[in-house]
N, C-alpha and C positions, 0 to 999 in steps of 0.2 A: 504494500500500500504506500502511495506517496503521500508528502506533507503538502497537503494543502487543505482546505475548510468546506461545509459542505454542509448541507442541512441534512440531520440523521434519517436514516431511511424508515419506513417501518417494515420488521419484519415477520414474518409466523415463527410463531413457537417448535422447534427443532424436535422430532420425534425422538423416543428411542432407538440408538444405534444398535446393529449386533455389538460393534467394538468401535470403544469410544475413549478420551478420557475425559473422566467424570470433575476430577480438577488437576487446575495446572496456575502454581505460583511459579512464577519466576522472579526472580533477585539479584540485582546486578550490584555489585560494586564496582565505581569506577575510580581507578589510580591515576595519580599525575604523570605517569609515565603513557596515559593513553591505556591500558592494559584496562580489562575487566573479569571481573571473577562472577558465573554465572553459577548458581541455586534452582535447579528446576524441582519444588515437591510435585509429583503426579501422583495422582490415583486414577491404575487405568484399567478399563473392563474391557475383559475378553469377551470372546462370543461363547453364548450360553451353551451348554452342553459341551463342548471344547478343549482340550486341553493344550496349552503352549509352552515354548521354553522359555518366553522373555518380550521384550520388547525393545523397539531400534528409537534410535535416536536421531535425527540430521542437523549435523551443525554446520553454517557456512563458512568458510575461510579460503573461499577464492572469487575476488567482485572483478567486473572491467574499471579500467581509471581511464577516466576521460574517455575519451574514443579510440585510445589506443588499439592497437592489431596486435601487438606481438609483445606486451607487459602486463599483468595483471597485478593486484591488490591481494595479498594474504595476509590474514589474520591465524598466525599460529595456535593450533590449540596442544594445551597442554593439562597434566595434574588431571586427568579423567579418573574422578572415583564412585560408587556406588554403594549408597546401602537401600536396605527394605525395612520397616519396621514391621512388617507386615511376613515378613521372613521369606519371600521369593530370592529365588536364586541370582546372585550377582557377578558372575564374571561377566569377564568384558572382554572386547575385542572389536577393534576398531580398522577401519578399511577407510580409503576413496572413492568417494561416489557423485561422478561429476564435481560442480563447484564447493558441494560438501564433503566432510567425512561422517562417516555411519559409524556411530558406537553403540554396536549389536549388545546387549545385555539379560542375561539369563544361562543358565549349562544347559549343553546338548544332550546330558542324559538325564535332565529333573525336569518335569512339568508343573505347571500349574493351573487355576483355572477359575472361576470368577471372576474378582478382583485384586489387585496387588499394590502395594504402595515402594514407591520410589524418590528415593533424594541423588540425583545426578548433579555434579558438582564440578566442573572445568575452568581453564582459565584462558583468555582468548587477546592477543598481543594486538596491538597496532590499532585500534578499532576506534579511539575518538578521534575526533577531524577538527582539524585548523580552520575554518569556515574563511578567516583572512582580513573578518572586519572589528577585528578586539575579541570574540568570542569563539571556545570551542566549542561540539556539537557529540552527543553521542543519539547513535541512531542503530535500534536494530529490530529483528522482526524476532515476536516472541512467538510467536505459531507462522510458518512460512506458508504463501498461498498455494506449493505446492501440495501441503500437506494433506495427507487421503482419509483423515478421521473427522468425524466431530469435536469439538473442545468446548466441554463446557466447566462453567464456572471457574472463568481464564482471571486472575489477577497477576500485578507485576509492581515492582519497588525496584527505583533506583536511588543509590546514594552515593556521591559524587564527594569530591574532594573540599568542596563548598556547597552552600546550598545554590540550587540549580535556578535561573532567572526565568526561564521556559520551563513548559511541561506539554507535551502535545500527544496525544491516541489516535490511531486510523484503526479500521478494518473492512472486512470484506473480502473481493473476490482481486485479483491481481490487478495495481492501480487503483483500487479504490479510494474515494477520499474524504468517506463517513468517518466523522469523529468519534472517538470513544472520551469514558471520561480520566483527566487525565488532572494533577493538581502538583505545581509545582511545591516543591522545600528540602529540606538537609538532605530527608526520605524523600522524594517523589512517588507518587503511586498512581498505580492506572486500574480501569477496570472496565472488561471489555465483554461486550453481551456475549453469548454461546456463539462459536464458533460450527457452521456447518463444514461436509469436508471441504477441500478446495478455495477456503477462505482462509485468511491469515489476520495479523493483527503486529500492527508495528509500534513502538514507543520513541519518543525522543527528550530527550534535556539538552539546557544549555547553561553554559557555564562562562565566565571570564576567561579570557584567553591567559592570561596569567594565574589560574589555579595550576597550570601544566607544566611541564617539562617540553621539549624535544617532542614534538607530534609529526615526524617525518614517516610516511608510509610506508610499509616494506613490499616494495615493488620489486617482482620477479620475470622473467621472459618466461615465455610463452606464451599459451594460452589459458585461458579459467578452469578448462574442463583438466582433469588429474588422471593421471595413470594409474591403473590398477596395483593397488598393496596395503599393507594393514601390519598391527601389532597384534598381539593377545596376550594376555593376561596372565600368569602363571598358572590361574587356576584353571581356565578355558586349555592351554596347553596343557 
């Protein structure tokens, strides 16, 4: 979803899904160094009668910069951990997949099956932006409008290195530019109606360009899309 304003749409109330998640916080801290450390709780339902090993995750860290051809934007991610309080299986193992990586999460020989709870915890480099006019920006999509689920009962917290001067919420479907509600301070918090699938929901803050450090991009050649490879987990190994 892009940043711009837009009178709220009205929409119907989102059936039950077979597989959904039922919530989704996210929690960002943002560092002077540009770097953010992301908090996802989920609670997410499988399909009824069903039994699974886990659930995938996509995180981006490969954007276009400017109109370039042959540089791309990467946001390293690092520090991937997991727990369940709910006691689902948490190894991990993590691959490329397109402009994101997938960190697959649950063992190949344990199932489970209703519902499960998840705290996914990563850290992701390069990600606030110099905007150029005294102020930096952080910008990201907390549910991406590729995504193929429902997401309800989506909230999200950001806290910045000062308190944030903006605070702004979109969602919908890819480009949309329905607000959601969004309140800037130390915390910023957003909060975004149910999510159907194919819809996403982005947040932004803004901050003093002098809360920062050094917000130089880390720009790489080629292109966005990433070659096939991955890590795993000791335990997954």
């Amino acid at each position: 979803p892009s940043d711009a304003g837009a009178a709220p749409a009205v929409r119907p109330a989102l059936l039950p899904a077979q597989e959904q998640a039922d919530k989704l916080l996210t929690e960002f801290e943002v560092d002077t160094d540009g770097s953010v450390v992301v908090t996802e709780t989920i609670t997410w339902r499988f399909p009824e009668g069903e039994e699974r090993h886990g659930i995938l995750r996509n995180v981006k860290v490969r954007a276009g910069y400017q109109n370039s051809d042959t540089q791309y934007r990467y946001y390293e991610l690092t520090g991937v951990s997991v727990t369940s309080q709910s006691g689902a299986p948490t190894d991990i193992s993590i691959s490329d997949f397109g402009a994101f990586r997938q960190i697959r999460i649950g063992s190949p020989s344990q199932t489970i099956s209703g519902t499960a709870d998840y705290v996914v915890r990563y850290r992701l480099a390069h990600v606030v932006n110099d905007i150029g006019d005294g102020t930096a920006e952080f910008y990201y999509n907390v549910v991406d409008p590729s995504n193929g689920f429902p997401q309800l009962n989506v909230t999200a917290t950001v806290t910045g290195p000062v308190p944030a001067t903006r605070a702004a919420c979109f969602y919908g479907e890819l480009g949309s530019t329905t607000p959601c509600e969004a309140v800037a301070g130390a915390t910023s918090t957003f909060t975004v109606p149910d999510l159907a699938a194919e819809e996403g929901a982005s947040v932004l803050t803004s901050y003093p360009r002098d809360a920062f450090g050094d917000l130089t991009p880390d720009l790489r050649e080629g292109s966005a899309d990433a070659d096939a490879g991955g890590v795993v987990s000791p335990g997954l190994a």
